[in-house]
ZALUM-955715 format. One line per 10 residues: number of its first residue (from 1); their letters; for each residue x, y, z of N, C-alpha, C. Coordinates in steps of 0.05 Angstrom, whole numbers. Example, Ala and Ser with C-alpha at 12.3 -4.5 7.8 and 13.67 -1.06 7.14 Angstrom:
residues 2
1 = as = 264,-114,156,246,-90,156,264,-66,156 | 257,-45,142,273,-21,143,258,1,157
end
This chain:
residues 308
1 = xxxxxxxxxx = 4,-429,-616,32,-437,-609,44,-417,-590 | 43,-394,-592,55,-371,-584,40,-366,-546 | 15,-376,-549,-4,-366,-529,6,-400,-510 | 15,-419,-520,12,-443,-510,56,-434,-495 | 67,-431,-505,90,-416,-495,92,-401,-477 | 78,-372,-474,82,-359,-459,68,-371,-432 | 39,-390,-428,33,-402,-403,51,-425,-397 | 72,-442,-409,82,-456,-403,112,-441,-386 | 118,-417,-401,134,-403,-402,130,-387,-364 | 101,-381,-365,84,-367,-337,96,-391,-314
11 = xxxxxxxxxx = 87,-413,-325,87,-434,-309,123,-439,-297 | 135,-445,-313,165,-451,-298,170,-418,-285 | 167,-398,-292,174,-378,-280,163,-376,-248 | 131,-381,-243,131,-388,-211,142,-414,-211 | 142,-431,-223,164,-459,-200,185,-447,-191 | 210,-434,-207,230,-425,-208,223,-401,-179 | 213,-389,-180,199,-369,-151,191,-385,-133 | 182,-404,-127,171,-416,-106,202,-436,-96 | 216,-445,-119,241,-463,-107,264,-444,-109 | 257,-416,-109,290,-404,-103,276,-373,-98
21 = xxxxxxxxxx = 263,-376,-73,245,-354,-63,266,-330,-49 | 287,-339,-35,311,-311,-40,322,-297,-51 | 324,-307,-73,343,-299,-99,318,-286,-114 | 298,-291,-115,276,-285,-133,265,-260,-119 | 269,-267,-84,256,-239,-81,270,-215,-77 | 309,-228,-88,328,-207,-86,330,-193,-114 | 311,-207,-127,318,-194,-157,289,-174,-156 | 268,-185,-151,248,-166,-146,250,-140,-133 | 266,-138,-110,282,-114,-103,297,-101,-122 | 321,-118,-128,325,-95,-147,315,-83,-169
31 = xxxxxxxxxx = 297,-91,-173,275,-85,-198,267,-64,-192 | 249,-67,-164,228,-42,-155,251,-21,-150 | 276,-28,-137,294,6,-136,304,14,-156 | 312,2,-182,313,8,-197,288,21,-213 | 266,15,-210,247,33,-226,239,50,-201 | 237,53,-177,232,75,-165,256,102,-163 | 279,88,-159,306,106,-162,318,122,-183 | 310,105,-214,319,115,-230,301,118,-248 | 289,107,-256,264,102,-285,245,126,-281 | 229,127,-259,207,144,-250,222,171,-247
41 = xxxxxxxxxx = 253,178,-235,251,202,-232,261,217,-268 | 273,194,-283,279,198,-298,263,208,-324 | 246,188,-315,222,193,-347,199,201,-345 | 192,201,-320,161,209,-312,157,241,-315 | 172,267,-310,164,294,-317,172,297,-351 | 186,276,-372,189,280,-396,166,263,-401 | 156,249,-393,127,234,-403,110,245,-403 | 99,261,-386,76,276,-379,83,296,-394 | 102,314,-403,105,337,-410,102,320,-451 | 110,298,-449,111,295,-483,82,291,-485
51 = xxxxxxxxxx = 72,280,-471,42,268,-477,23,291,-482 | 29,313,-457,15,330,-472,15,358,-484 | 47,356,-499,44,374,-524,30,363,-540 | 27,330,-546,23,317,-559,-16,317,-566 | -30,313,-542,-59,329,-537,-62,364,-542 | -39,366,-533,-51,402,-539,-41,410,-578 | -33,394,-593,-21,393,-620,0,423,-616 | 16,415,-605,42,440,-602,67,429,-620 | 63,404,-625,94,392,-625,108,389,-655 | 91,409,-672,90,420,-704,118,437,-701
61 = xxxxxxxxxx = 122,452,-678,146,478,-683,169,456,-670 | 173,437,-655,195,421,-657,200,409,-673 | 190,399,-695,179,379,-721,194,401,-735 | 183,426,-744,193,444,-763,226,454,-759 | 232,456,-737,260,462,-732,276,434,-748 | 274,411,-734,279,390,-747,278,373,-775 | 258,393,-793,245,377,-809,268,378,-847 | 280,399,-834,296,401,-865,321,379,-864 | 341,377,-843,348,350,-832,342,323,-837 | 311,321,-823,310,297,-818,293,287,-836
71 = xxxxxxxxxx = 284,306,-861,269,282,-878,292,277,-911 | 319,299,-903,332,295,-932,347,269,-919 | 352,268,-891,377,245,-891,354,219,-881 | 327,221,-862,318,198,-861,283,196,-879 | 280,220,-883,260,223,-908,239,214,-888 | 237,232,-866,220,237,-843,193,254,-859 | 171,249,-855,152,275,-844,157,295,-825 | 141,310,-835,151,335,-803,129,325,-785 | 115,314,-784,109,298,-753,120,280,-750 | 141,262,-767,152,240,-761,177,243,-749
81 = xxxxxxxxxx = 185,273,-742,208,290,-730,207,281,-695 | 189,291,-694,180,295,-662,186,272,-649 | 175,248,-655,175,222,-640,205,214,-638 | 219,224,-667,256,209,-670,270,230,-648 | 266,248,-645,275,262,-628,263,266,-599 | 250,257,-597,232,249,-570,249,221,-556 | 260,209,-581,262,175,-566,298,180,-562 | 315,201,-574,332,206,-571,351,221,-551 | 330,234,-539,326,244,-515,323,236,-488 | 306,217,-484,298,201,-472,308,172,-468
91 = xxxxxxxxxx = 287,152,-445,302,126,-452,275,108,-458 | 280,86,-464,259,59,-465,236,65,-445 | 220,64,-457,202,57,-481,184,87,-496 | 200,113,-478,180,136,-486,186,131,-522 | 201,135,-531,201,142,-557,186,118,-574 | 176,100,-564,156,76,-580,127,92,-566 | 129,100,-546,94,116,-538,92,130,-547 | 111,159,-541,103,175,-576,100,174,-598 | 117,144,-619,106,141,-628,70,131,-638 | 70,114,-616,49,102,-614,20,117,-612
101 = xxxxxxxxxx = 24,142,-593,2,166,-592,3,180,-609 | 13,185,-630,18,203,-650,9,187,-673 | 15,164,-673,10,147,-694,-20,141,-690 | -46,137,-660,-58,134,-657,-79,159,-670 | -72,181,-671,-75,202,-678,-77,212,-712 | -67,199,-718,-70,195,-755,-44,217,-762 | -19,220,-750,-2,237,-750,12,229,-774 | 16,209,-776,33,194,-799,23,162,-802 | 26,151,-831,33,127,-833,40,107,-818 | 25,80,-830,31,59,-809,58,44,-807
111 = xxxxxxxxxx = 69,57,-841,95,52,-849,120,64,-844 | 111,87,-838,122,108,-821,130,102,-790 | 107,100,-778,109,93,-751,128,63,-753 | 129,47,-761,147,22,-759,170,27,-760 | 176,48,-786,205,57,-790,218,74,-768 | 205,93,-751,212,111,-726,226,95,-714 | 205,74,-693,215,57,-683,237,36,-679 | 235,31,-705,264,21,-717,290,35,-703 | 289,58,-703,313,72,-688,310,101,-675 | 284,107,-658,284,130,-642,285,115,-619
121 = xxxxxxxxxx = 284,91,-616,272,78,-581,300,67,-573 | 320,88,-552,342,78,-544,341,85,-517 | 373,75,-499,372,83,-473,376,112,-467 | 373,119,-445,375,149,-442,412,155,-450 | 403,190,-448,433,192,-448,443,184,-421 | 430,198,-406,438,195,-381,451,162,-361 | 433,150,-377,438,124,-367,467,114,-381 | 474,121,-412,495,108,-422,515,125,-412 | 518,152,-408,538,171,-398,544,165,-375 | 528,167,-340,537,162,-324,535,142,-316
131 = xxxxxxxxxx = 516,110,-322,518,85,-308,534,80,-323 | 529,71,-355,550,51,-367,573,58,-368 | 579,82,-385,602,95,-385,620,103,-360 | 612,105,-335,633,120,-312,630,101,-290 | 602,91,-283,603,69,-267,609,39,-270 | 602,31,-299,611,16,-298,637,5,-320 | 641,13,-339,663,23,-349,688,35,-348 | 675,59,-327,708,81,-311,718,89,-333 | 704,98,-358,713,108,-383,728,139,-372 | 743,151,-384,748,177,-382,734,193,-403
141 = xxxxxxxxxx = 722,175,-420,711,197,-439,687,187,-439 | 661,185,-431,648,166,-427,623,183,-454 | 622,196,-458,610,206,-485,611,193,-511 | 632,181,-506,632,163,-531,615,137,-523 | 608,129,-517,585,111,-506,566,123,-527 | 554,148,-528,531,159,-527,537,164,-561 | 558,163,-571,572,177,-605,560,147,-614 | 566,125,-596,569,105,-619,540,94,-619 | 522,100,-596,495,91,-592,485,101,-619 | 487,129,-619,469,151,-637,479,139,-669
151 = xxxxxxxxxx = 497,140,-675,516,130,-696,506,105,-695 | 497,85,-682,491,57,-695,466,62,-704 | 451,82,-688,411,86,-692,416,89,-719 | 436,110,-729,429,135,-750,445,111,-767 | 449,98,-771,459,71,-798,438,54,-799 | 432,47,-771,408,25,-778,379,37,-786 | 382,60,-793,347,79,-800,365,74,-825 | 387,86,-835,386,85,-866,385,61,-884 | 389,28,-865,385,6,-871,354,10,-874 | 336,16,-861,302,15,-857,299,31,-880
161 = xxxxxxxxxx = 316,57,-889,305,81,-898,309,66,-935 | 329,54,-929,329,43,-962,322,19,-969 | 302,6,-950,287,-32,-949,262,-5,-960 | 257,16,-948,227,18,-946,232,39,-977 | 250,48,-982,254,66,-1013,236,84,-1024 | 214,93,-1006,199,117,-1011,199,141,-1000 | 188,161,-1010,198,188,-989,168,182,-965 | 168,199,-948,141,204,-935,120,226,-939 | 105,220,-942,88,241,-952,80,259,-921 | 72,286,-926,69,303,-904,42,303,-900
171 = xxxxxxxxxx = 35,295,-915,-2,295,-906,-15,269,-890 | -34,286,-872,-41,259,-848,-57,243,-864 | -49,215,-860,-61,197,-869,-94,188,-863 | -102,211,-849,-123,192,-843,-146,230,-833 | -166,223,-834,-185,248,-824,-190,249,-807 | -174,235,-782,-189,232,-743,-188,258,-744 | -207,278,-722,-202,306,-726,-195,296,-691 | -179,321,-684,-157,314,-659,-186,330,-646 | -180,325,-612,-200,335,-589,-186,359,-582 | -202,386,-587,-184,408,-571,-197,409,-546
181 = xxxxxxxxxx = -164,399,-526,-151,399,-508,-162,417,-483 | -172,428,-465,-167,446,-444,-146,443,-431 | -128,462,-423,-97,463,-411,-108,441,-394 | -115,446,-368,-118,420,-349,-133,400,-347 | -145,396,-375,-152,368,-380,-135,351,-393 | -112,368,-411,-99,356,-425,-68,342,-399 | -69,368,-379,-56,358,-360,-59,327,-356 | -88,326,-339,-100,305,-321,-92,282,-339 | -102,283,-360,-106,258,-379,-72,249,-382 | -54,271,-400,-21,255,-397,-12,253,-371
191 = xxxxxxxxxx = -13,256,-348,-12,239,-316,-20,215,-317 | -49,208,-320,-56,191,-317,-46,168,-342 | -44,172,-358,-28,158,-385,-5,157,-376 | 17,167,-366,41,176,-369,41,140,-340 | 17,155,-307,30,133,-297,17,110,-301 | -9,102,-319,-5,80,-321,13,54,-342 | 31,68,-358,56,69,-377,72,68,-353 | 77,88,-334,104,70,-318,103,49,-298 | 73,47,-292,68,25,-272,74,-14,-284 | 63,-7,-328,69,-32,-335,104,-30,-344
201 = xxxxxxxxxx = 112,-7,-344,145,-12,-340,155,-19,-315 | 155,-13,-295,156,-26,-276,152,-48,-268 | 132,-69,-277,116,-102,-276,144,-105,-301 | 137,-102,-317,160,-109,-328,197,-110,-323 | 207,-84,-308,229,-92,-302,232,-111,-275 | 217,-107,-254,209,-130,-230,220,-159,-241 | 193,-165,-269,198,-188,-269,232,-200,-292 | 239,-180,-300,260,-188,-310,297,-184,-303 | 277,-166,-276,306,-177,-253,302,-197,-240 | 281,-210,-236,277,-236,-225,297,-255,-235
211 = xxxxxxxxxx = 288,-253,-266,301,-273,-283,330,-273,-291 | 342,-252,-284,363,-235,-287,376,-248,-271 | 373,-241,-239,373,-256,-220,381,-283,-211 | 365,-298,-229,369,-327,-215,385,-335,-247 | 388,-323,-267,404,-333,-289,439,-330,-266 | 450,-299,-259,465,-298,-249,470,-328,-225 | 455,-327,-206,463,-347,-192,459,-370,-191 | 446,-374,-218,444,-410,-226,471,-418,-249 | 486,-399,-260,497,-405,-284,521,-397,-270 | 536,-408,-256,564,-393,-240,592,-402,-250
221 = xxxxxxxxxx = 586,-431,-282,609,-445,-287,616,-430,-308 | 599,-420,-324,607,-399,-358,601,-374,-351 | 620,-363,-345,626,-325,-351,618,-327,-368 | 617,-327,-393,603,-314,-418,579,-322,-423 | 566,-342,-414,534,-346,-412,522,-334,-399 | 535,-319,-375,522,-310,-347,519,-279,-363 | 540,-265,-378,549,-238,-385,516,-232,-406 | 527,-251,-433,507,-254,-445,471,-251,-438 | 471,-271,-421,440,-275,-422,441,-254,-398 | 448,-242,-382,444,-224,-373,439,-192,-387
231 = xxxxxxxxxx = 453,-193,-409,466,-168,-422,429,-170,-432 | 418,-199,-446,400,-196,-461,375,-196,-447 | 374,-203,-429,349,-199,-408,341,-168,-404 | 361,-154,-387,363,-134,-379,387,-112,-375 | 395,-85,-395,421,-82,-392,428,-66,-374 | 405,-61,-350,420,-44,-329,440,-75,-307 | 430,-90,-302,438,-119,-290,455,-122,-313 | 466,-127,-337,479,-140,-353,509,-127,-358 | 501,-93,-351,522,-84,-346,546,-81,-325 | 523,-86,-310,528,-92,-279,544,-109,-274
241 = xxxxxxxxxx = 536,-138,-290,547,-157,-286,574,-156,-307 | 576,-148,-322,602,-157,-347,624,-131,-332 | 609,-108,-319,632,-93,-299,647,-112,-285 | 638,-136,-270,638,-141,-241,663,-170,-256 | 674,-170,-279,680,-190,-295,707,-178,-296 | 724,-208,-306,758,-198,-308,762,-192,-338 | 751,-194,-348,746,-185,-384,763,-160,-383 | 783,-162,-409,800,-133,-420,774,-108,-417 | 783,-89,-418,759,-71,-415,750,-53,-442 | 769,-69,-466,760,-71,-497,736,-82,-508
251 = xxxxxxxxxx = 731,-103,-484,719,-126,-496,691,-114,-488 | 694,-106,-459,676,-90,-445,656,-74,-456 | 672,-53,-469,662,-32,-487,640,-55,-507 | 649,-60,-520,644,-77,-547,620,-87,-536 | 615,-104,-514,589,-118,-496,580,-91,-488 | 579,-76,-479,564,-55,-476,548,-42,-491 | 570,-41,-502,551,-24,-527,527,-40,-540 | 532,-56,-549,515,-81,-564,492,-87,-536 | 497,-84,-513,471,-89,-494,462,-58,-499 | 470,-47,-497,450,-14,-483,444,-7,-517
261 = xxxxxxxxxx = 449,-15,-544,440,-15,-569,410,-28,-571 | 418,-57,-557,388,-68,-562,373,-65,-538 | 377,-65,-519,357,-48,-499,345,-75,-481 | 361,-100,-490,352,-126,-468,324,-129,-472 | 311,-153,-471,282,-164,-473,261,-154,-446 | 278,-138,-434,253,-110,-415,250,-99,-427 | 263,-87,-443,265,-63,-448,238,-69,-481 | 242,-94,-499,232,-104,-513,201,-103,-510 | 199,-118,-494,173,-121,-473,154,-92,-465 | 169,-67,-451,163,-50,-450,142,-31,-472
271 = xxxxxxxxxx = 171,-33,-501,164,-27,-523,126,-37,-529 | 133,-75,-528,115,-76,-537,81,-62,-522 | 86,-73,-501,67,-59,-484,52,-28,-503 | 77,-8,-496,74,16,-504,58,13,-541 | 65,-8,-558,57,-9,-577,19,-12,-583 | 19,-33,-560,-11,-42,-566,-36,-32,-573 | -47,-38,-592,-75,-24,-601,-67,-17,-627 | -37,-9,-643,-25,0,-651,-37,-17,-685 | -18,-45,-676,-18,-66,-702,15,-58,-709 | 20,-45,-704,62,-45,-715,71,-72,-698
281 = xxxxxxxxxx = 91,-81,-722,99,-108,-713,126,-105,-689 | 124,-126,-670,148,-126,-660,166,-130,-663 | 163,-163,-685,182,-183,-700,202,-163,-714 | 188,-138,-725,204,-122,-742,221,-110,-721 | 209,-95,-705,225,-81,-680,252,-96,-670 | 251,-119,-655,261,-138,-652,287,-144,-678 | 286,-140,-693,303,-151,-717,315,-134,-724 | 308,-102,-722,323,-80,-724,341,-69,-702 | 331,-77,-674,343,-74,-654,365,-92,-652 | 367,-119,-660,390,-138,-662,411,-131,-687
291 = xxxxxxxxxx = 396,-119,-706,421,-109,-719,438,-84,-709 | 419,-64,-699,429,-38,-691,458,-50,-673 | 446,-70,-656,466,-84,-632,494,-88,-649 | 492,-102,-673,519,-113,-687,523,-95,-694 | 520,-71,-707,527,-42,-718,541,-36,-699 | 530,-30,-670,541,-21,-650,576,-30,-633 | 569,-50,-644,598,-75,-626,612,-65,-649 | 606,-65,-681,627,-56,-697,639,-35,-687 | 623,-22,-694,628,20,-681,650,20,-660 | 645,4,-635,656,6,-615,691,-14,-621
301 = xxxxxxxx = 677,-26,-635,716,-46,-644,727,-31,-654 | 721,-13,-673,740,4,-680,742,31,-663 | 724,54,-652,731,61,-641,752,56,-616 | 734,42,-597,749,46,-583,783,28,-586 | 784,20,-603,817,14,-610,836,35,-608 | 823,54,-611,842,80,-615,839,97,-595 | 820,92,-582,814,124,-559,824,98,-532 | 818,71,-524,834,65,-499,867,52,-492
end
């Protein structure tokens, strides 16, 4: 069923390209500058550098700084430190690849790794601070963007942390013995991992500015359909577009937040990519990410009531 969808799914997507070949190849542009302008300069020297502490096994003394923290309030492993703070740091999809290589690694649980994910894989700061927040918002405090992101993660892990009601155990689940590393092998290898991870982020945002794209200029009678399915496609375009809107700038916040929470179905997509070989579900990913979203629009109704 699923496999008979996505080619039917393949299929209207070139019609739709072939009968609206400007618009399609205006969204493809903005795709590629957007991942060459911002994505690549942004995540590509934190990729390569996470991947291989991650081969050279260094990433125990960031784990241990972290670990008294993060396993009383999310009942983390101290390898299950690294990846939540890796994805917090960062934007879509590094913190599902760390988990994913770490997890490949016998670092932690398969139950473990589901729960990470659940809420280390958000937008950068950088992206919610200066695009959402100042460009397209014109917030004066635009940090709060970033209070209510972190604040929805850190509710929706304690939703995960008390469905799943066990502690984590510190011992690796499994006996893979890790490959010791040579400095510049361990180099070569996270480059080469790192770009072929941004090349399928890239195929991925391309094609979901396409769709981005021609949703905007096919849907021109409902503002809120256009905001929406834009917000959910993609939230660098979704923000873009609910800026470019006569909407109170209450309401704004509130849609913002709830897009750059769930990270839009690129950003989804990405994830899963980054997951594969894995077996962690997406359905779960997906369902935690849509709540985090409603957590988030709360957060932001009441905040920002009082700070605009």
């Amino acid at each position: 069923m699923r496999r008979k969808f996505f080619i039917a799914a393949s299929v209207l997507f070139v019609l739709l390209f072939v009968l609206f070949p400007d618009i399609s190849s205006r969204g493809a542009e903005n795709g590629l500058l957007l991942w060459f302008n911002v994505i690549i300069p942004s995540l590509c020297p934190f990729m390569i550098m996470s991947t291989m502490l991650i081969k050279l096994d260094v990433t125990s003394f960031i784990s241990n700084m972290f670990y008294p923290v993060f396993h009383r309030v999310f009942r983390l492993s101290k390898n299950g430190c690294y990846p939540a703070i890796t994805g917090m740091l960062s934007g879509y999809p590094l913190g599902a690849k760390t988990v994913s290589d770490m997890y490949k690694t016998g670092a932690f649980s398969k139950s473990e790794a589901q729960y990470i994910i659940s809420f280390c894989n958000n937008a950068s700061p950088m992206f919610m601070l200066e695009y959402t927040g100042i460009k397209c918002l014109g917030l004066k405090q635009p940090a709060i963007m970033l209070v209510i992101i972190y604040m929805s993660a850190f509710i929706n892990a304690l939703f995960e942390r008390n469905k799943t009601g066990n502690i984590i155990d510190n011992k690796p689940v499994t006996s893979t013995i890790r490959k010791k590393y040579p400095l510049i092998e361990a180099l070569d290898e996270s480059i080469l991992s790192s770009a072929v991870t941004l090349v399928k982020v890239g195929g991925y945002i391309i094609l979901f500015s396409i769709l981005t794209e021609l949703l905007k200029n096919m849907v021109t009678s409902n503002e809120i359909i256009k905001i929406a399915g834009a917000g959910i496609l993609e939230i660098t375009t979704g923000c873009e577009v609910l800026a470019g809107t006569s909407l109170p700038l209450y309401i704004k916040c509130i849609l913002a937040s709830a897009f750059c929470a769930f990270g839009g179905m690129s950003s989804v997509a990405q994830t899963s990519s980054a997951l594969i070989g894995t077996g962690l579900s997406n359905r779960k990913y997906i369902f935690a990410k849509s709540r985090q979203a409603v957590i988030a629009a709360l957060l932001s109704a009441v905040i920002f009531k009082f700070v605009l």
